[in-house]
TORDO-978524 format. One record per residue: residue number from 0; residue in three letters; chain; x, z, y of N, C-alpha, C in turn. Coordinates in steps of 0.001 Angstrom, whole numbers, plus 500000, padded with zeros to 6 digits. Layout:
% residues N
R     i    aa   ch      n_u      n_w      n_v     ca_u     ca_w     ca_v      c_u      c_w      c_v
R   NUM   Ala    A        X        Z        Y        X        Z        Y        X        Z        Y
...
% end
This chain:
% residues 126
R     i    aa   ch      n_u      n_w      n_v     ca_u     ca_w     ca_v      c_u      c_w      c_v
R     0   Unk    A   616258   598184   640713   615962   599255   639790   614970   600216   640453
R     1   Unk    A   614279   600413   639709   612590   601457   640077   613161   602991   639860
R     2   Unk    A   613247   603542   640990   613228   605324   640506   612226   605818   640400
R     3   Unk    A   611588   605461   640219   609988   606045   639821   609465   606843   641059
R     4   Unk    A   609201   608138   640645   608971   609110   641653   609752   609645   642856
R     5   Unk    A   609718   609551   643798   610810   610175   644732   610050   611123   645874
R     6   Unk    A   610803   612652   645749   610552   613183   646530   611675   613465   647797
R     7   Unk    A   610904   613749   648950   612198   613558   650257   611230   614832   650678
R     8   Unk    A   612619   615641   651249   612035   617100   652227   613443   617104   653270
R     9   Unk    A   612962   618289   653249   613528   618378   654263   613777   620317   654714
R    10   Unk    A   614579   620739   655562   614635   622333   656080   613837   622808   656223
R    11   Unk    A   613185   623980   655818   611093   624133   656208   611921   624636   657583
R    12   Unk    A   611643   624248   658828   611767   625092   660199   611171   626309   660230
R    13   Unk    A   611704   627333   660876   611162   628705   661469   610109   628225   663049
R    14   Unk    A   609179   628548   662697   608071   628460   663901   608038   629916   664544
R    15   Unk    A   609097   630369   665140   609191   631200   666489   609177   630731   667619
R    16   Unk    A   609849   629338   667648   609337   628281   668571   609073   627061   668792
R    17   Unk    A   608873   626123   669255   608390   624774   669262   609802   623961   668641
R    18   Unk    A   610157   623099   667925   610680   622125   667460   612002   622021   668697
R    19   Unk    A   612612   621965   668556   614451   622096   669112   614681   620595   668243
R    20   Unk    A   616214   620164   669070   616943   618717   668276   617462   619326   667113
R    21   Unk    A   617897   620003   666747   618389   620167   665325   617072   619984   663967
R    22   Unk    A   616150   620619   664993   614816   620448   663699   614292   618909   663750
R    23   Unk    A   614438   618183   664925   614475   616964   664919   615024   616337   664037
R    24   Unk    A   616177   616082   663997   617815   615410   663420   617307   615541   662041
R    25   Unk    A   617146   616540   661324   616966   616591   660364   615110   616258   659573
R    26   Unk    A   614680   616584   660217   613184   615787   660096   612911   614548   660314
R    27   Unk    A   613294   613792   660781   613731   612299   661115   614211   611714   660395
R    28   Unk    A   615979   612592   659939   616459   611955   658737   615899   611753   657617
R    29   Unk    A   614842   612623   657527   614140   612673   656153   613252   611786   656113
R    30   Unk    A   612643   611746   657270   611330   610583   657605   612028   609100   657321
R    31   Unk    A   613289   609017   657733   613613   607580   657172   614115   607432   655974
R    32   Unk    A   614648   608358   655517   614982   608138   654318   613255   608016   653070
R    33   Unk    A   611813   608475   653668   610898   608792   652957   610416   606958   653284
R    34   Unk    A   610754   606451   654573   610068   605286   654864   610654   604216   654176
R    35   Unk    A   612350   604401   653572   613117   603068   653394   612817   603418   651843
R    36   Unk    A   612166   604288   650698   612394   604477   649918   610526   603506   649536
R    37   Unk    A   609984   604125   650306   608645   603563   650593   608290   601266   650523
R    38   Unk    A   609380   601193   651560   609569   600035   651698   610129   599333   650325
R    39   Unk    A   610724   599924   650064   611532   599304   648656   610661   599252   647520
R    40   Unk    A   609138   599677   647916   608067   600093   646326   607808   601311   645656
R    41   Unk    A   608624   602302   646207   608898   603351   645295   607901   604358   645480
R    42   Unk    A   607081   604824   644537   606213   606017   645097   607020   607004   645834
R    43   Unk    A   606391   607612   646520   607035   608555   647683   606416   609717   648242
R    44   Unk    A   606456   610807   647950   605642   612149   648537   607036   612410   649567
R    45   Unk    A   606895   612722   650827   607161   613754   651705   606586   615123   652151
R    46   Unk    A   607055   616171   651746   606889   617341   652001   607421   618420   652662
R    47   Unk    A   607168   619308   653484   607948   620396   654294   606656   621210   654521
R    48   Unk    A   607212   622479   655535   606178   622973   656303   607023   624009   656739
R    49   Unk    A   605935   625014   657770   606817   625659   658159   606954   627058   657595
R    50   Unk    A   608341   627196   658205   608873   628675   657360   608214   629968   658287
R    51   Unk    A   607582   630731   657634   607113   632093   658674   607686   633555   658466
R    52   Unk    A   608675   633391   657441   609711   634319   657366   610865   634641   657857
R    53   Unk    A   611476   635772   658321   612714   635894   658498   613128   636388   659578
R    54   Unk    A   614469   636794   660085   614874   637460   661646   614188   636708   662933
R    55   Unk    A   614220   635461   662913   613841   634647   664057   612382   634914   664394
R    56   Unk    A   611728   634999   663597   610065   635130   663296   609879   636662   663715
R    57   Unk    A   610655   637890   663122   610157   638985   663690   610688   639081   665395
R    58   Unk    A   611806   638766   665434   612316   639069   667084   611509   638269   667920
R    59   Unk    A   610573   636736   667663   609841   636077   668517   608515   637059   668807
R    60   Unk    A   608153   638055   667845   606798   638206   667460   607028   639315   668529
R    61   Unk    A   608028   640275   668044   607961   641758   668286   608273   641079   670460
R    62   Unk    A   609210   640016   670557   609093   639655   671855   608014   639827   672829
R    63   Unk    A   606775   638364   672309   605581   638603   672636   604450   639597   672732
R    64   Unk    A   605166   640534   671520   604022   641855   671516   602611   641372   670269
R    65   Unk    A   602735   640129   669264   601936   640005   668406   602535   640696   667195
R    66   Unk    A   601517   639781   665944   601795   639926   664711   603161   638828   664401
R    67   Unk    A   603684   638828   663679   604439   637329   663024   603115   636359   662766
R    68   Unk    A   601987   636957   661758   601529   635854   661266   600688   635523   662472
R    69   Unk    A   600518   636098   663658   599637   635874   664578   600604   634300   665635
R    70   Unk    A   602093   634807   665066   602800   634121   666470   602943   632544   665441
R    71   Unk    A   603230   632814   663630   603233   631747   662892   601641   630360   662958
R    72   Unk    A   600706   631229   663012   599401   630716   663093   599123   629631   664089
R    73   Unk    A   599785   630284   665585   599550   629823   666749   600637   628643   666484
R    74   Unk    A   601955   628881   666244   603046   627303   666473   602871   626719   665251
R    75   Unk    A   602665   627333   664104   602307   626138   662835   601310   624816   663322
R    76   Unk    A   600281   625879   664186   599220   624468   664573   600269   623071   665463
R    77   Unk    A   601105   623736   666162   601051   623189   667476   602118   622257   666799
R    78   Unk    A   603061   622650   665880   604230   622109   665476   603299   620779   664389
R    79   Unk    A   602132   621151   663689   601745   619828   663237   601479   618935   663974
R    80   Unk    A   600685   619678   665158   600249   618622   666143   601134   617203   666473
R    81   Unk    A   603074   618166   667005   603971   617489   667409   604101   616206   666427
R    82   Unk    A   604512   616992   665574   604840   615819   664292   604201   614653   663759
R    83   Unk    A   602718   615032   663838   601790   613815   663980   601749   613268   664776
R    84   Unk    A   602041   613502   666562   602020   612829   667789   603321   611824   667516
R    85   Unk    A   604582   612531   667201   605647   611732   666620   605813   610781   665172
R    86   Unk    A   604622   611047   664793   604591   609776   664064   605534   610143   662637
R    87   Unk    A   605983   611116   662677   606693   611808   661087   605313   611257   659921
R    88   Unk    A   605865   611017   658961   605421   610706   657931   605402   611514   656536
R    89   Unk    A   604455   612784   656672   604166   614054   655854   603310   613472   655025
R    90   Unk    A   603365   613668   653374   602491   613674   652777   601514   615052   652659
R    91   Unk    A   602520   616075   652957   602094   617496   652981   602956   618463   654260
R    92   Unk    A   602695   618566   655165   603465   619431   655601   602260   620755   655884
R    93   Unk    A   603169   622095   654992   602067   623424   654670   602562   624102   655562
R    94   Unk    A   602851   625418   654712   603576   626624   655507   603896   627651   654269
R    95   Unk    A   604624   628305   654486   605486   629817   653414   604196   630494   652922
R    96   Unk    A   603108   630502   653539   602035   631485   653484   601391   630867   652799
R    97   Unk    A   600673   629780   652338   599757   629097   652030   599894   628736   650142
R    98   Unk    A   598453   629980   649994   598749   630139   648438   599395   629492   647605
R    99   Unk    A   598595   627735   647324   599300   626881   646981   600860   626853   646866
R   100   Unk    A   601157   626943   647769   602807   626939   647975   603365   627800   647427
R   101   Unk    A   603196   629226   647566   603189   630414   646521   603389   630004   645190
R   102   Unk    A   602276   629949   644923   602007   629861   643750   602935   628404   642915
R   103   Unk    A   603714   627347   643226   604357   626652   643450   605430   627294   643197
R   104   Unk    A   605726   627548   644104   607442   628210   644187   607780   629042   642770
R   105   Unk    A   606727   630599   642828   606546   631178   641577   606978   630635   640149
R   106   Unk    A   605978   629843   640264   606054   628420   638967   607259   627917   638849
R   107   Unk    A   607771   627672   639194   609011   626942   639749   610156   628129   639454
R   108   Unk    A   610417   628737   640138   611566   629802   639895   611605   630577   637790
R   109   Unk    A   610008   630706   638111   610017   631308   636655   610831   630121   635715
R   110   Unk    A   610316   628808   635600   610785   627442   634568   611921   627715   634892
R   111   Unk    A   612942   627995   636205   614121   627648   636139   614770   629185   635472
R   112   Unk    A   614067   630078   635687   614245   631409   635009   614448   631297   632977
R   113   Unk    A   613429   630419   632745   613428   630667   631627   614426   629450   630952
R   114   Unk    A   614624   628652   631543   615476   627706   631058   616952   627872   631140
R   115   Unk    A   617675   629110   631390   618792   629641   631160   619906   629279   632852
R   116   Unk    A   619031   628916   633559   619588   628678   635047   619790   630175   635863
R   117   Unk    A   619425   630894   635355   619429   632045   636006   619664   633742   635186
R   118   Unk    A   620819   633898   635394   621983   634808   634330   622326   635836   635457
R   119   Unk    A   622924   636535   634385   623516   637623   635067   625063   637259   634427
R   120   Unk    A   626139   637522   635281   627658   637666   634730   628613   638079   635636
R   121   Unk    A   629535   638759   635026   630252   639034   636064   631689   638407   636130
R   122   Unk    A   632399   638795   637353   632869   637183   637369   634281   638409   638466
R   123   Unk    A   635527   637846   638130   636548   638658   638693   636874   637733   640206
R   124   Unk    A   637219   639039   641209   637335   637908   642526   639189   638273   643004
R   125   Unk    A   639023   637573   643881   640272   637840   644225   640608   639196   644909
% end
């Protein structure tokens, strides 16, 4: 049976620093799951990139004494580099910043906005 389209991602990593085993483990997993889906016929986009938001990103930055996007700029490069040296299999790997992607997400949140996925209610707790 043909699933037609299949997309495989994966955690966008925080680039405060170079690639750790956990960002491995899970980028890998994805890479095989993008290769065995591949093998079987199936069209296949793989996508990620990296994340340049968040606590990890300001405490690396404010560490060094840069910007974030100065410290994101510098390991986004280096982290594609890795991934291509390792042989990961990206159809796209971007970054949080990169209009496209923006503009993506936007798109995306609004459709799920308007299609009744996203309510307000209130709800009694324990």
């Amino acid at each position: 049976m043909k699933l037609g389209k299949v997309v495989v991602t994966c955690a966008w990593p925080y680039v405060n620093y170079l690639p750790h085993l956990g960002t491995m483990v899970q980028v890998l997993s994805a890479d095989v799951a993008a290769r065995y889906y591949r093998l079987k016929g199936e069209e296949v986009v793989m996508v990620s990139g990296s994340d340049e938001h968040g606590t990890p990103i300001e405490v690396e930055a404010v560490r060094q004494g840069i910007s974030p996007k100065q410290l994101t700029d510098k390991l986004h490069a280096k982290v594609v580099g890795l991934f291509k040296k390792w042989g990961f299999s990206f159809d796209n790997y971007t970054r949080t910043e990169n209009p496209v992607h923006i503009e993506f997400v936007q798109n995306h949140q609004m459709k799920i906005y308007k299609n009744g996925y996203v309510f307000t209610q209130e709800t009694e707790m324990l």
